[in-house]
C-alpha positions in Angstrom: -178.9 -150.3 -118.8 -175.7 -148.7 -119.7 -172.4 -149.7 -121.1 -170.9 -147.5 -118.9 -170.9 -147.2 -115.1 -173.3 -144.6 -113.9 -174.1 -143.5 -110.3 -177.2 -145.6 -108.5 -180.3 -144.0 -108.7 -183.3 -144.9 -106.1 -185.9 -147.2 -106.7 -183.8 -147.6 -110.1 -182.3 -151.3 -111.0 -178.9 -150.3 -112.9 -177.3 -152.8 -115.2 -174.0 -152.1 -116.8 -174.2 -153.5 -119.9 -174.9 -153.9 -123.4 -178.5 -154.9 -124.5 -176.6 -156.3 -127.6 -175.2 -159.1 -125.1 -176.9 -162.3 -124.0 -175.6 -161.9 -120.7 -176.9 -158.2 -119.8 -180.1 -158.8 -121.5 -180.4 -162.2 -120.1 -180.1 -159.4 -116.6 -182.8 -157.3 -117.9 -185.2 -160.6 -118.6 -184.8 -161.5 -114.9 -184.8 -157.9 -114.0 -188.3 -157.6 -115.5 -189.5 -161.0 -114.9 -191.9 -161.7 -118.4 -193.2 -157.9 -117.5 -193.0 -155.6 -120.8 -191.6 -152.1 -120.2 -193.7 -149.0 -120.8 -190.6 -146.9 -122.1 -187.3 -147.6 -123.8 -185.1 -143.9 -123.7 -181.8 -144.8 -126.0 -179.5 -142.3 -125.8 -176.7 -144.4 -127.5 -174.1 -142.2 -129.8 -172.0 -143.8 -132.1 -168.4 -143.1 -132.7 -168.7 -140.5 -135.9 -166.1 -140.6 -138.4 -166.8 -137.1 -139.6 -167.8 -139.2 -143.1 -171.1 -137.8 -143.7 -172.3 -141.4 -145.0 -170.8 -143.8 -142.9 -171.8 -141.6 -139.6 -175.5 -141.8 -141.6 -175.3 -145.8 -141.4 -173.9 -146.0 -137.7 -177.1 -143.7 -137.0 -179.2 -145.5 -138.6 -177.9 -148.8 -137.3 -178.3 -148.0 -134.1 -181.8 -146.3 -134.7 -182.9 -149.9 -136.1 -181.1 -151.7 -133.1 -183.7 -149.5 -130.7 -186.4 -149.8 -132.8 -186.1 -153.9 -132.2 -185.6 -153.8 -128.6 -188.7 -151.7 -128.5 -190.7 -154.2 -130.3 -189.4 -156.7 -128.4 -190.1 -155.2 -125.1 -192.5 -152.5 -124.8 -196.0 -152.7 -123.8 -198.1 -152.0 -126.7 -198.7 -148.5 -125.9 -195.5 -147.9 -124.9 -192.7 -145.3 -126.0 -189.6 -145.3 -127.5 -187.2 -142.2 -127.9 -183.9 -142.1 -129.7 -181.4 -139.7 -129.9 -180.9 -139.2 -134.1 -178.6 -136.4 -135.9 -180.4 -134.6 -138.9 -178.3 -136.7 -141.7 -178.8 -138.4 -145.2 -181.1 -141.1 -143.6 -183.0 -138.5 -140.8 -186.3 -139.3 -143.0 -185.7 -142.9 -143.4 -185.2 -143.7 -140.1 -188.7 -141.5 -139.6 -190.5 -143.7 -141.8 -189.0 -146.8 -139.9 -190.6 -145.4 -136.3 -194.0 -144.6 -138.3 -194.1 -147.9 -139.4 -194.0 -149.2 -136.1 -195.8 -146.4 -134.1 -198.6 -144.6 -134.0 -197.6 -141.4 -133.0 -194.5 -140.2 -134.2 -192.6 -136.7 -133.3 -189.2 -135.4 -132.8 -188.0 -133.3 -130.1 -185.3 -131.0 -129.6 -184.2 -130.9 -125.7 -183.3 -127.1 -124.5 -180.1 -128.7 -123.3 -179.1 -129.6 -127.0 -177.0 -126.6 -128.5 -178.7 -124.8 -131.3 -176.3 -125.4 -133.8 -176.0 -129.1 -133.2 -177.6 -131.8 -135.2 -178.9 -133.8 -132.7 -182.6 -134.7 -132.3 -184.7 -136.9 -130.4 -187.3 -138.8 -132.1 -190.5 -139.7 -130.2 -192.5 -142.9 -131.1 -196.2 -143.5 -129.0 -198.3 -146.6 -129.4 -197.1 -149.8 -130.9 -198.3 -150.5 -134.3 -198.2 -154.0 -134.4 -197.4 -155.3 -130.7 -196.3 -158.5 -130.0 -197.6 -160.8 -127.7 
């Protein structure tokens, strides 16, 4: 699922949307027909301000927004990873995924500059999955 168009992929059902929006996740429901998913990748951005603490909260927001869908939707072992910036709430949002997960590590890709703050974090087994 994207907001954005993207070119197909084989044996990969696209849907352009946002999972924030009844309608596209009412798509993924039928999509995945009562099956659970074994892995959730968000690599949502928000728009930064440049404002150290508001860019923080947008993070974080959308962190917490993938950290639901996950519970929501992933098998109990499942994984979740979530592109994060090193920030004011890094360690916060940290706690949040070993709350929820098992196993919890961040990654750096090789593809991510050096300099920049970005930073995938990794989360492996479901805590406390739901039914």
């Amino acid at each position: 699922m994207d907001i954005l168009p993207i070119e197909p992929i084989s044996n990969v059902q696209v849907i352009q949307g946002d999972f924030r929006n009844d309608i596209a996740l009412a798509q993924l429901e039928k999509a995945i027909n009562g099956r659970k998913i074994d892995l959730v990748i968000s690599d949502i951005a928000p728009n930064l301000s440049g404002i150290a603490v508001a860019d923080a909260a947008r993070i974080e927001h959308v962190c917490d927004l993938a950290l639901k869908f996950a519970q929501d939707y992933l098998v109990p072992n499942g994984a979740l990873l979530v592109k994060c910036f090193h920030g004011s709430k890094y360690s916060q949002i940290v706690e949040r995924f070993k709350h929820q997960f098992k196993t919890v590590v961040p990654r750096k890709p090789k593809a991510s500059r050096d300099k920049s703050s970005e930073i995938f974090i990794l989360g492996r087994v479901l805590k406390y999955p739901r039914a």
